[in-house]
N, C-alpha and C positions, 0 to 999 in steps of 0.2 A: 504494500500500500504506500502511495507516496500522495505526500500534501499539494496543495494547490498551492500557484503561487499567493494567491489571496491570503490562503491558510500559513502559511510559511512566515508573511508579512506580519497577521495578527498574532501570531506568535514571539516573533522577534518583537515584537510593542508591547507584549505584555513582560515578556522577559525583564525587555531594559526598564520598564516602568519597576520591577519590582527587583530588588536590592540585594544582591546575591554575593556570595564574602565564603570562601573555602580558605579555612587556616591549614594550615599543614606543617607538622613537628618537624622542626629541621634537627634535635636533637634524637631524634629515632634511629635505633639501628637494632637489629636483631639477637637475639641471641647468639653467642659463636661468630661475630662481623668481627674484627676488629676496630679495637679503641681508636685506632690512631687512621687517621686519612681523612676523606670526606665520607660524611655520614650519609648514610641510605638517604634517612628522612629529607635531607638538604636535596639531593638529588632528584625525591619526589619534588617537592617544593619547585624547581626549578623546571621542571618538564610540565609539570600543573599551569605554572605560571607561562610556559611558551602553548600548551594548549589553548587556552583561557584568550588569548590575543586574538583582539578581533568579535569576542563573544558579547564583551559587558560583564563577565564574571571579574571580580577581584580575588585575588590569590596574595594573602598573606603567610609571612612566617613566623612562627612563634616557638619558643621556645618551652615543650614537654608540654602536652596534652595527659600523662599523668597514667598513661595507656602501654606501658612499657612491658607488659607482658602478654599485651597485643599487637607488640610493632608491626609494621610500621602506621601511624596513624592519622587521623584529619578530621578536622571536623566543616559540616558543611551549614552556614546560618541563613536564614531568611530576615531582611528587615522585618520587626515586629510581627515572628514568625518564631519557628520552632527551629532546634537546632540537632543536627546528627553528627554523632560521631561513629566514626569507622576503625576498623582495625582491620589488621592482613594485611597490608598494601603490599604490591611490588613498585620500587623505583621504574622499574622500566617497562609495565606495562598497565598501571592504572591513572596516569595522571589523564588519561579521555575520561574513563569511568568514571572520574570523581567532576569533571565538567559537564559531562552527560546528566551527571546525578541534580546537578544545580540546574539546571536548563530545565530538564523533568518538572524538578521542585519549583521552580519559578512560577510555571505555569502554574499549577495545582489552583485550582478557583478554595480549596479548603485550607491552606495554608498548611498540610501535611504532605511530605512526601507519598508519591502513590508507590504500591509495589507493583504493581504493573508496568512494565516497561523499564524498570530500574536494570539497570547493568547487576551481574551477578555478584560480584565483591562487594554491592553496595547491599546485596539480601542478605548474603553470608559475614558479611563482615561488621554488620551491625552493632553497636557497641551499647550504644545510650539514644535516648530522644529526648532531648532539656528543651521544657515547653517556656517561651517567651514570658519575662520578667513579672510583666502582667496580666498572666495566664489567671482564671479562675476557670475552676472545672463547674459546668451545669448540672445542677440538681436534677436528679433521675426522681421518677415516681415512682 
């Protein structure tokens, strides 16, 4: 199935309208990596941020996400929106995945990422879902 260009358009308007920010641990590295060189995480970080060019995503780096025995890791935020973190990464072949994952997320008219159509590292790799600051949950009947 492929979109219209119409559909392609309205997509790209909603995307850039809504504010999309992938942190990614540049302190991350694996068990068994060594200490000393450039670290995995940095490596994701830096393939993230050449994916990401051109999209409207922003790709920051940060130092430990706290996930160290989920290396390698990231997390992905919505402006006044929910936030995901992942674990498992590969340096050299998840930084599309983790763009894919925010473009998905963008869209979302519910402010949740859908698991439909989620790249697979982002099903499996699932870490946390930190609901926005000023989240209150709705009273059930």
């Amino acid at each position: 199935m492929t979109l219209s260009d119409t559909e392609e358009d309205e997509d790209r308007a909603i995307e850039a309208a809504t504010s999309m920010t992938i942190y990614v641990c540049i302190t991350c590295r694996r068990a068994g990596d060594p200490e000393d060189g450039v670290r995995p995480g940095l490596l994701l970080a830096r393939e993230t941020a050449r994916a990401a060019d051109g999209t409207g995503v922003v790709v920051r780096q940060v130092r430990c996400l706290a996930n160290c025995s989920r290396a390698l890791s990231a997390a992905i935020r919505r402006e006044e929106g929910w936030t995901y973190i992942f674990g498992g990464l590969d340096e050299r072949r998840d930084a599309e995945a983790l763009i894919e994952g925010a473009r998905l997320f963008a869209r979302a008219s519910d402010g949740l990422m859908p698991w439909r159509g989620r790249p697979e590292i982002l099903k499996r790799g699932l870490i946390a879902r930190v609901p926005p600051i000023d989240f209150e949950e709705e009273e059930r009947e």
